[in-house]
C-alpha positions as CSV (number, residue, x, y, z in Angstrom):
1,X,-26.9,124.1,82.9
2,X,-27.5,127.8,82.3
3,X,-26.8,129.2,78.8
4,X,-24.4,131.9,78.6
5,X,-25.4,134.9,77.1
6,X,-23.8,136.3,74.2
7,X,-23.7,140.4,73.7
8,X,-23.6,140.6,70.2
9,X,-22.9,144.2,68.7
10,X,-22.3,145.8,64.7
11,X,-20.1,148.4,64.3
12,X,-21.7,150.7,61.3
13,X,-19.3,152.4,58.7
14,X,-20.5,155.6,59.5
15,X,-18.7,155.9,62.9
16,X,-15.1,156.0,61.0
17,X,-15.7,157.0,57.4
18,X,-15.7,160.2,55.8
19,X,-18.6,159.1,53.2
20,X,-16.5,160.3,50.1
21,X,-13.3,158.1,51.9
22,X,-13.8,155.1,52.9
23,X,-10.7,154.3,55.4
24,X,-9.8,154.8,58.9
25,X,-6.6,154.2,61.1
26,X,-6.8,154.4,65.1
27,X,-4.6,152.9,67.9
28,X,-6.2,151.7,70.8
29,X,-5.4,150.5,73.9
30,X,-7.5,147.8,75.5
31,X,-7.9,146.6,79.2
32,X,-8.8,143.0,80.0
33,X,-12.1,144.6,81.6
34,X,-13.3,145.8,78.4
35,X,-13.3,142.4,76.3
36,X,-14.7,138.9,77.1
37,X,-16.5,135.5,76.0
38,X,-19.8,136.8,76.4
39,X,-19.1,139.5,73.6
40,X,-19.1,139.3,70.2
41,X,-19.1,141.7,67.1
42,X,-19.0,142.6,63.4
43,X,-19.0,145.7,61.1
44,X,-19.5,146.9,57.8
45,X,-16.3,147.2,57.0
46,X,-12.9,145.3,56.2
47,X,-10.6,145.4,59.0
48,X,-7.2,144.8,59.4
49,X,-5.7,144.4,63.2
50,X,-2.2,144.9,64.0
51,X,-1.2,143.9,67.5
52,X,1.7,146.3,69.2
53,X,2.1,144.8,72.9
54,X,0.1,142.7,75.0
55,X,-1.3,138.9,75.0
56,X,-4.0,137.0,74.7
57,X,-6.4,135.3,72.1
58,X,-8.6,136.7,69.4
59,X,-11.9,134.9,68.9
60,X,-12.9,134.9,65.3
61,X,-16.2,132.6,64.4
62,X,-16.2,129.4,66.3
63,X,-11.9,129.6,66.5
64,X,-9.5,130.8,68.6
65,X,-6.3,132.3,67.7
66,X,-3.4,133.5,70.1
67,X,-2.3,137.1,70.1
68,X,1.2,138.7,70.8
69,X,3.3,141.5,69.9
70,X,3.4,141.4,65.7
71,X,0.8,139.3,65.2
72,X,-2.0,140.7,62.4
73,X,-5.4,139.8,61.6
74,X,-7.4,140.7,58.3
75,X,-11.5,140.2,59.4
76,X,-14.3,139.9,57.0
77,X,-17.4,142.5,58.2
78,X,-19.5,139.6,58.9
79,X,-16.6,137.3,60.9
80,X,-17.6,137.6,64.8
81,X,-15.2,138.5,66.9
82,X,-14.2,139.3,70.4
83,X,-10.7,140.0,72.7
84,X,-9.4,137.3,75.4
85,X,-7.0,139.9,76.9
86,X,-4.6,138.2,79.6
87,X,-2.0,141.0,79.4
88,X,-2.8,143.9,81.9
89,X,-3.4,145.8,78.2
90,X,-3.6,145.4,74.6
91,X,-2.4,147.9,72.2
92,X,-3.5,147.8,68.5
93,X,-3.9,149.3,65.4
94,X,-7.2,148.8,64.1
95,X,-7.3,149.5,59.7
96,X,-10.3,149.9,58.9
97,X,-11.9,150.4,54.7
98,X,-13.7,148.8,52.3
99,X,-12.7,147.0,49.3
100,X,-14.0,150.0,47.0
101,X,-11.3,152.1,48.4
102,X,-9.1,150.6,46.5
103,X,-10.6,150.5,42.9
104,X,-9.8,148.4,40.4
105,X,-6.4,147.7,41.9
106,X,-7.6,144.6,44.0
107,X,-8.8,142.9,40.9
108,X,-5.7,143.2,39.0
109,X,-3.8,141.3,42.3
110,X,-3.0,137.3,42.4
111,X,-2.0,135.8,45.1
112,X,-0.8,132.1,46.1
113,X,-3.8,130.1,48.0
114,X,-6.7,132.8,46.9
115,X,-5.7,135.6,49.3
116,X,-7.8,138.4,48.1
117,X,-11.3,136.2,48.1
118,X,-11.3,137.7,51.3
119,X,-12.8,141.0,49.5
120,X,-15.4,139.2,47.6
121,X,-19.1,139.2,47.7
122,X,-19.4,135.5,47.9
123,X,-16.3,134.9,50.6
124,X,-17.7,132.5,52.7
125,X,-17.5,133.6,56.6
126,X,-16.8,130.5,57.9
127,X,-13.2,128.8,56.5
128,X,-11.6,125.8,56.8
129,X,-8.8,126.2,58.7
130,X,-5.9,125.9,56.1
131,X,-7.9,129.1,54.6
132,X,-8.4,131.0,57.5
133,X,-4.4,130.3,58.4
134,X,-3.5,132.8,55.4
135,X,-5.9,135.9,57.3
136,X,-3.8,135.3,60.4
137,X,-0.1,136.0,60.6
138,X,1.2,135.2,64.4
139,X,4.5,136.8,63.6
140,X,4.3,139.5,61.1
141,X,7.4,141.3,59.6
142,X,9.2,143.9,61.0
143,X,8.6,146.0,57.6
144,X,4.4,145.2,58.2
145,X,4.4,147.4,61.3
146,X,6.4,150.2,60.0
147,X,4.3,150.5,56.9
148,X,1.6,150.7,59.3
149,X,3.3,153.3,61.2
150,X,3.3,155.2,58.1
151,X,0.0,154.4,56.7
152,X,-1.5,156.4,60.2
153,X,1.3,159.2,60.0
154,X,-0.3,160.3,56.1
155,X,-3.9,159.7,58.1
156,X,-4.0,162.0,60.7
157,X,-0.9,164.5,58.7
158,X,-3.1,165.1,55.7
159,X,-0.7,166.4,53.7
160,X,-1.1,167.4,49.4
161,X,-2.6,164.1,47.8
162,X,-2.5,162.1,51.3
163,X,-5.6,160.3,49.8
164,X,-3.3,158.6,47.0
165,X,-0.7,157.6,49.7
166,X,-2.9,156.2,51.7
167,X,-4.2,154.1,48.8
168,X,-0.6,152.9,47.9
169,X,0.3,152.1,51.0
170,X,-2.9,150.3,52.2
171,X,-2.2,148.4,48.6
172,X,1.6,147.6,49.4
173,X,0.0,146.7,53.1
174,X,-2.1,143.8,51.7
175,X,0.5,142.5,49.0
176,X,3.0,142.4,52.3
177,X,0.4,140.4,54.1
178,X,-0.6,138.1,51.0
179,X,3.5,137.3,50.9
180,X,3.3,136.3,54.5
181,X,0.4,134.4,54.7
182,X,1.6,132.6,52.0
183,X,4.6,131.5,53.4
184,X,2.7,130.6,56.6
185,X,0.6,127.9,54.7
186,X,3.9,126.8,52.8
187,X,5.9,126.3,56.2
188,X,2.3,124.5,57.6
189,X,2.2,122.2,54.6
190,X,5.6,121.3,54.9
191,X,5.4,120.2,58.1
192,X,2.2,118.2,57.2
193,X,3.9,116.2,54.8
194,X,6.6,115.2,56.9
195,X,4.7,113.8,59.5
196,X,2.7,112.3,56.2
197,X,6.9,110.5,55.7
198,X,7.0,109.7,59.1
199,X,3.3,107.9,58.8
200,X,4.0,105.9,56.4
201,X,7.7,104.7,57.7
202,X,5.7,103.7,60.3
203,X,3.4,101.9,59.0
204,X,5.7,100.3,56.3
205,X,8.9,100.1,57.1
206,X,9.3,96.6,57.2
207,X,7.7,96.2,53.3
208,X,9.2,97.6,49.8
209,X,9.5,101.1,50.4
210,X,9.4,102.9,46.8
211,X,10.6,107.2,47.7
212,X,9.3,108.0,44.5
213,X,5.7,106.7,44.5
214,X,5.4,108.4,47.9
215,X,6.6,111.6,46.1
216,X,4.1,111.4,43.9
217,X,1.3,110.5,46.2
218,X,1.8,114.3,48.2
219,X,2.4,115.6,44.7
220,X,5.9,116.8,44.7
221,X,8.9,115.4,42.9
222,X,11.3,113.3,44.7
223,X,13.5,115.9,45.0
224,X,11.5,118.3,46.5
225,X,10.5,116.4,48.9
226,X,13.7,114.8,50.0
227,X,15.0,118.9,50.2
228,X,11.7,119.4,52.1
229,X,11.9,116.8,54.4
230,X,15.5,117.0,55.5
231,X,14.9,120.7,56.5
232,X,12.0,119.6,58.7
233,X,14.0,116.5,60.4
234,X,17.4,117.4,60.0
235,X,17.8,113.8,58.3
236,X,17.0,112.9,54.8
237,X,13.6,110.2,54.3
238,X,16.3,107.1,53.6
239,X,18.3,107.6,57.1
240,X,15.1,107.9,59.1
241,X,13.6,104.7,57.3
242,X,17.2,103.0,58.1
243,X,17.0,104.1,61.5
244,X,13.1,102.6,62.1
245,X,14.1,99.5,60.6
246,X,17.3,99.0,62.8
247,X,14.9,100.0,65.8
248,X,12.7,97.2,65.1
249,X,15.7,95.0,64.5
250,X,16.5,95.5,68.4
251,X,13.8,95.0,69.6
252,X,13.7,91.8,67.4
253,X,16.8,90.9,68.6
254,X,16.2,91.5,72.5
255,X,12.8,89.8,72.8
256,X,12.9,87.0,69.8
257,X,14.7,83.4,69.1
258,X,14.1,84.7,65.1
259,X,17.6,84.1,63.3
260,X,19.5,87.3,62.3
261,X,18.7,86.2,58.7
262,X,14.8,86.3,59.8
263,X,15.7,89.6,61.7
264,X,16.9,90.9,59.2
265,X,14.3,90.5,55.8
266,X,11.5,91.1,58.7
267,X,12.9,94.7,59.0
268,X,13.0,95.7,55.5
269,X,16.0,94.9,54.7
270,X,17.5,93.1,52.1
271,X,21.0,92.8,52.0
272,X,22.3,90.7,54.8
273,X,25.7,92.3,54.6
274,X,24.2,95.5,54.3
275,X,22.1,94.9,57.4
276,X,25.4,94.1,59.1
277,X,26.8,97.0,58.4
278,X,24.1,99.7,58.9
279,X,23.3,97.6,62.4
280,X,27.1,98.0,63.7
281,X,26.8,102.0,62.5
282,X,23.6,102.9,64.4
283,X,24.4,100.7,67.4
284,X,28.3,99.9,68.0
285,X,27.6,96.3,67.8
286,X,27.2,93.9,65.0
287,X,23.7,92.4,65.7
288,X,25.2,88.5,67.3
289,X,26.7,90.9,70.0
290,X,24.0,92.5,70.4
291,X,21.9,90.0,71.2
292,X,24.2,88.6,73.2
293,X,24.6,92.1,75.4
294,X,20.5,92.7,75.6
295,X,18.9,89.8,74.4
296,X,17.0,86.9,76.8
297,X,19.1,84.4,78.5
């Protein structure tokens, strides 16, 4: 099988830069024609892309992300890159600078996750992906693209002291990203740890189930993750457990001679009454009539 061939291509920080000024600001508009897989390329610079209309993916290293209106990119200069452009055309803002721009300021900034590593000597090109999740906003805010807006408005206006301006608002640009990608990897891990619940209901439901040690084990308190995990199912941990056990129960109940006493502690529960009751709530039928209804002749 032949081996594809892979342009590769470095833009140099000369082509944008004023050498005293190291930031530039461009829209572009991009045809499908002018990007594909066979490309690839990196620069001397920090960039930050801001996607206006059109669709598609952005290659980045070995991933691929998809593109659509609002979605943002920050790239390292040595992260390689190319366009997938399915959209008849892609229009972007391309930000380009480097971290020197900026002073002083960058190392005074903290951030949730490590965000600003990104400017660092020893950032390492290739991330895992909970990392690189934080450089990569699909949806960015509505107040991301007007900043931006105004960010190339000072740029190619140069009014009195646009240089500071532009410095404050590329600052305020980043924090704004920094927030976002933050939240991103907050929403992500929230979602991770419910399907972690929903594992181990699975796999235990029919055992002691302790809510608290399972807390522990993601590393939140039992609150949290009771808050956490009701806005992710829409039920708290206790209901779905209740409802797994009762599932099992039917089946139980359709496909076994077990007694409803055997049923029952075989499920999880412990409480014959209780199993009564919770059975007749999820079901409409007390678990004899159920049987009798579903189960084998």
């Amino acid at each position: 099988m032949a081996v594809m061939k892979t342009d590769h291509r470095t833009y140099r920080a000369s082509l944008f830069f004023q050498r005293d000024f190291p930031f530039h600001i461009e829209k572009f508009v991009h045809s499908s024609a002018q990007y594909d897989d066979t490309m690839r390329f990196t620069r001397e610079f920090w960039k930050i892309i801001y996607v206006v209309s059109g669709r598609g993916s952005k290659i980045i290293n070995s991933s691929r992300y998809p593109i659509r209106p609002g979605s943002l990119f920050i790239i390292h200069p040595e992260d390689s890159t190319t366009f997938v452009i399915e959209s008849k055309r892609l229009e972007i803002y391309n930000i380009l600078f480097l971290p020197g721009l900026l002073g002083g300021f960058l190392g005074d900034l903290k951030s949730d996750f490590d965000f600003f590593s990104i400017f660092n000597k020893g950032f390492q090109r290739e991330l895992p992906v909970s990392r690189r999740e934080q450089l990569y906003i699909l949806d960015s805010s509505r107040e991301v693209g007007h900043l931006i807006r105004r960010l190339e408005k000072e740029y190619l206006v140069q009014a009195a002291s646009c240089r500071c301006m532009i410095k404050l608002r590329l600052g305020e640009l980043l924090i704004l990203i920094s927030r976002l990608g933050a939240r991103k990897i907050r929403r992500n891990r929230s979602a991770e740890v419910a399907d972690y619940v929903d594992h181990i209901i699975e796999e235990h439901f029919s055992g002691d189930f302790n809510l608290r040690h399972l807390a522990e084990s993601v590393g939140f308190s039992k609150s949290h993750l009771c808050r956490l995990y009701r806005v992710e199912r829409g039920m708290t941990v206790m209901e779905n457990l209740r409802r797994r056990r009762i599932g099992a129960a039917k089946n139980m109940l359709k496909t076994s001679s077990d007694t409803i006493s055997e049923i029952c502690y075989s499920c999880g529960f412990n409480d014959l009454s209780y199993f009564y009751r919770a059975f007749a709530g999820e079901t409409g039928l007390n678990p004899g009539n159920y049987r009798k209804k579903f189960g084998l002749d």
